[in-house]
N, C-alpha and C positions, 0 to 999 in steps of 0.2 A: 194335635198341637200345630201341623204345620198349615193347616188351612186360617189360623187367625196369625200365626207367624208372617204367611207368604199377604196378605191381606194388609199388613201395618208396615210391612216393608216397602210395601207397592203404594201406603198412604204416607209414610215417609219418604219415596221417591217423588211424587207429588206434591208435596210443602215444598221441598227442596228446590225441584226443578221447574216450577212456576216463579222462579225470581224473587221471594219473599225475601229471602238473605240478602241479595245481591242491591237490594234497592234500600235494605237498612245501612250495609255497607258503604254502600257507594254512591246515598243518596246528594252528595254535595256534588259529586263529579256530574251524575246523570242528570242534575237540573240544569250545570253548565253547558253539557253537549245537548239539553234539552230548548237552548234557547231560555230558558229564564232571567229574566232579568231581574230577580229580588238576588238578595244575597245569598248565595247557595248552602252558606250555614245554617242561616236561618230556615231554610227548607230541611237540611238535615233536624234541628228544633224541631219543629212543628209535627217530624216526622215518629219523634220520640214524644212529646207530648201525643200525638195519636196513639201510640201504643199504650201509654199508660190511663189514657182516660178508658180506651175500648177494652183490656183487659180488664178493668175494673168489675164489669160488667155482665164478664166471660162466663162464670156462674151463674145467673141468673139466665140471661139466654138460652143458654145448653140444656136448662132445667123447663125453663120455657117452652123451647122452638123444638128441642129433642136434637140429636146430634145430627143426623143427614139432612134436615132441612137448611141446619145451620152451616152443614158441610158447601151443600150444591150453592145456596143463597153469597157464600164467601167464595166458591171459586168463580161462579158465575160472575160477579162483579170484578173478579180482578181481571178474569178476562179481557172483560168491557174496557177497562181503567189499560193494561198492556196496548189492548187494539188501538185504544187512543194515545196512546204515546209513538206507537210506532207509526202511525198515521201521520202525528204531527211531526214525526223525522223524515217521513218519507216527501211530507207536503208541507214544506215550512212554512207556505202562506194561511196553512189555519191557526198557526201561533201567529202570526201576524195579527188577524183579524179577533182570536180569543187570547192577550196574551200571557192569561194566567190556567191555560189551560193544563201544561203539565203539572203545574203546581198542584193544581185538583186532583190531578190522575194521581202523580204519588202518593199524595196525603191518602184518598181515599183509598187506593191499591192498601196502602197499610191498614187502614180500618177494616177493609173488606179480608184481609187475611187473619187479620188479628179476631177476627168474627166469627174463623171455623181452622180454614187449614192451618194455620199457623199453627194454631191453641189445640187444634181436637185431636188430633194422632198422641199427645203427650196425656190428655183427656180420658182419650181411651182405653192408653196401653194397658192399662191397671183391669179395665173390665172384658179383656176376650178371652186372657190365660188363664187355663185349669190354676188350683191353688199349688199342686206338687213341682211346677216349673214355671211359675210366675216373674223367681226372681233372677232368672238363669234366659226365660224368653225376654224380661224387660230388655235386660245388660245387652243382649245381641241386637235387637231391634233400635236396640237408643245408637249402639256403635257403628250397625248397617246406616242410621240415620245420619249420626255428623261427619260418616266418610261420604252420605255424597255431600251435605255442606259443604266440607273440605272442600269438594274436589268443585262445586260450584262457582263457589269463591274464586279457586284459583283460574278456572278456566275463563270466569266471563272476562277479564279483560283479553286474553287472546282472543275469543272469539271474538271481543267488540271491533281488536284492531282488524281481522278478519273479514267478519261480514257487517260488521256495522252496527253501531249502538238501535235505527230501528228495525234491523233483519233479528238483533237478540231479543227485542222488544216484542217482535213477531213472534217468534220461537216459545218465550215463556207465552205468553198469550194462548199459544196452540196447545200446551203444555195444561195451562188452568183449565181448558176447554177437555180436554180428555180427560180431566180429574173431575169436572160436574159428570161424565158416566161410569166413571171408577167408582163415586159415592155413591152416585142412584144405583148402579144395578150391582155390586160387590160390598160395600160397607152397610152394613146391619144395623138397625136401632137399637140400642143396647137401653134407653135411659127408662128405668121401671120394670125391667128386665132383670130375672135371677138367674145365675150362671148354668144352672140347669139345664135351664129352657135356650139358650143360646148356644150350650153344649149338643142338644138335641135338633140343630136346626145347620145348614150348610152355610156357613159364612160367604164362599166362594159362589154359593148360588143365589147370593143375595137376596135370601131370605130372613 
């Protein structure tokens, strides 16, 4: 039990601290510190219609692409989407010259999470645990998960007044990037897969 336990904790640490909350959150503020010039409600909009179109879809995908392809392919973009944000706080003359570029970065930072990490830790919880402590691992994994939300939420604006809206930009960035080798070499293709067979195989050995 504790190797798909410690496995969905460490993929719940990962949603979390790659800024996915913090950007659904605090998406009006971070387009105003982002330089945007549209109205930063309406960037919060866009950023909820992203969610509801791409989860639509969440299904089909997963069944698709299989979960770690869907995993690495969604952190790997947020990555990308952070390094440009933080780029363009570090270097305000590329918002100058692109100046709808954060607007891109958020919106698709949302698709691209809403594509794996977001959605697949909650995906998956239900296929790693034995049947006899399925519903006693969910409850601890869900609660290890929204104490770090909690504690995300609350900290990014200290850290923003801190180090600064693109050093936290950096931060999750570096964050999504250790979470594409968290999925490749520790999270297991579960999809077509009987619990058996994934009972029989080292979750932690990424197999």
């Amino acid at each position: 039990v504790y190797k798909p336990l410690l496995m969905m904790i460490g993929f719940f640490f990962f949603q979390q601290y790659s800024g996915i909350v913090v950007v659904i959150v605090f998406a009006a503020q971070i387009a105003t510190r982002a330089g945007v010039s549209a109205d930063p409600l309406l960037v919060a909009v866009f950023v909820g219609v992203a969610r509801i179109i791409t989860t639509f879809f969440m299904g089909m995908i997963f069944e698709k692409w299989g979960r770690r392809p869907a995993g690495i392919i969604s952190a790997t973009g947020m990555t990308i989407c952070m390094t440009l944000l933080a780029a363009n706080g570090w270097w305000p003359v590329i918002g100058e010259h692109v100046p709808l570029l954060s607007v891109f970065a958020i919106v698709l930072h949302i698709i691209f999470s809403t594509m794996g990490l977001l959605t697949l830790p909650f995906f998956m919880i239900s296929e790693v645990f034995p049947q006899r402590v399925r519903g006693s691992a969910n409850g601890f994994t869900l609660c290890v998960g929204l104490l770090f939300s909690f504690s995300v939420v609350k900290l990014y604006p200290t850290a923003e007044a801190w180090i600064g809206t693109a050093n936290c930009f950096a931060f999750f960035s570096a964050i999504s990037l250790l979470g594409v080798e968290f999925i490749y070499f520790i999270v297991p293709e579960t999809r077509g897969r009987k619990f058996w067979r994934l009972r029989t195989t080292s979750v932690l050995d990424g197999r």
